[in-house]
N, C-alpha and C positions, 0 to 999 in steps of 0.2 A: 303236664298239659293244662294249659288254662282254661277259663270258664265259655271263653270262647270259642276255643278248638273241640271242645267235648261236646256243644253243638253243635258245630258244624259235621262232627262225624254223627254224631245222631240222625240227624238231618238227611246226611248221604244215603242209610239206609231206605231211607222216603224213596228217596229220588232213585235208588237203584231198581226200588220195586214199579214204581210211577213211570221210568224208561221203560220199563217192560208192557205197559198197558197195566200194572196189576193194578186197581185202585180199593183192594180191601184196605179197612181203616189198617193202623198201626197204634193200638189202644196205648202199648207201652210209651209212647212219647207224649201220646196226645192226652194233657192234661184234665182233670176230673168237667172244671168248669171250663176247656178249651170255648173260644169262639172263630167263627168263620167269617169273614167280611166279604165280598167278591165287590167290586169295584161298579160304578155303574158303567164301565167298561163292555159293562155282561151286560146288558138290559133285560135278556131273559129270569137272571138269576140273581140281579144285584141284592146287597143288603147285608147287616150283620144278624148272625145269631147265634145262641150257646145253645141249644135247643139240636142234639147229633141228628134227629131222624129229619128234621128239616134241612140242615146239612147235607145229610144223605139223598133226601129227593130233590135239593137243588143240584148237586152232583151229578145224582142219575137222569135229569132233565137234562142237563147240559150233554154228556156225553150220549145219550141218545142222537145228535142231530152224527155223530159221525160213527163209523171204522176205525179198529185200531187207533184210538185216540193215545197219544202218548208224552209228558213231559219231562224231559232230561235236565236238568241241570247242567249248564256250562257255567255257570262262577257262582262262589259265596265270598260276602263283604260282611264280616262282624261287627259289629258297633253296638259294646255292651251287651243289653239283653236281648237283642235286635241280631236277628240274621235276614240277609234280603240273598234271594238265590234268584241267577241270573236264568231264565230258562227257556227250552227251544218248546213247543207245542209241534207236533207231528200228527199227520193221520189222515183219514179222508173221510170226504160229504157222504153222508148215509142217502142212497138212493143214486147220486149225480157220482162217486165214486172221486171227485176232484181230490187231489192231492190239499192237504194243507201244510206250512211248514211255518212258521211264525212265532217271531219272539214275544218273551212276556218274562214275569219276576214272580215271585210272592215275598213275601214281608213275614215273619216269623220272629214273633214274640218273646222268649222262653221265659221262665220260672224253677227253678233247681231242675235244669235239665228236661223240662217239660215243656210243650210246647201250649201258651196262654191263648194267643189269637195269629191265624193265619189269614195274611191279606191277600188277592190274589190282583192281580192288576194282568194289560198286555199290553202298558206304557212301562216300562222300565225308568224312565226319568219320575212319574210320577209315585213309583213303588221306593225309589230313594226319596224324593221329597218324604213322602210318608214317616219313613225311618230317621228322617231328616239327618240326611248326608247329601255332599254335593253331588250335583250331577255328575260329575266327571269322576267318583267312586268306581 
């Protein structure tokens, strides 16, 4: 298994717990000095930071606004240390109960099997640009 495949099954693990609504960290993947970037996509919660507890309340800001928030992974593109996971958002509005269903990416950095910075974007063209692969990846 190469150095890419043993990410992306790393990776799966995220994504299996993340479909499920679970969003506890996953300390084993996520690297000492990990950072989080969210996209100004988020306007609530854009920015980067290494700094977990700010992380964690940008996070928990965010999934406040819904229900059952949930993102799945439907594709992974490797390119080097670079994984970009192609992803569905699920759930609904806290309060108005609307369904949401909508695509998005993140962008995942790795380091010996760990993961350095996770981008999140909900342009999937601009989360390959990031990774700098074609659009059509």
């Amino acid at each position: 298994m190469n150095e890419s495949d043993r990410n992306i099954a790393a990776l799966r693990r995220v994504y299996d717990e993340w479909g499920r609504g679970n969003w506890r960290p996953w300390l084993e993947i996520y690297g000492p000095d990990m950072e989080w970037e969210w996209s100004p996509e988020f306007p609530d919660v854009h920015g980067r930071t290494s700094d977990p507890e700010v992380a964690s309340e940008r996070l928990r800001e965010f999934l406040r606004q819904f229900d059952d928030w949930q993102a799945k992974a439907e594709r992974f593109v490797a390119s080097g240390d670079e994984v970009v996971v192609f992803t569905r958002y699920t759930g609904r509005g806290k309060g108005s109960g609307a369904g949401v269903d909508v695509q998005g990416a993140h962008v995942w950095t790795m380091r010996d099997g760990r993961a350095a910075l996770l981008q999140i974007f909900s342009d999937r063209r601009r989360a390959l640009e990031a990774a700098g692969l074609p659009a059509d990846s």
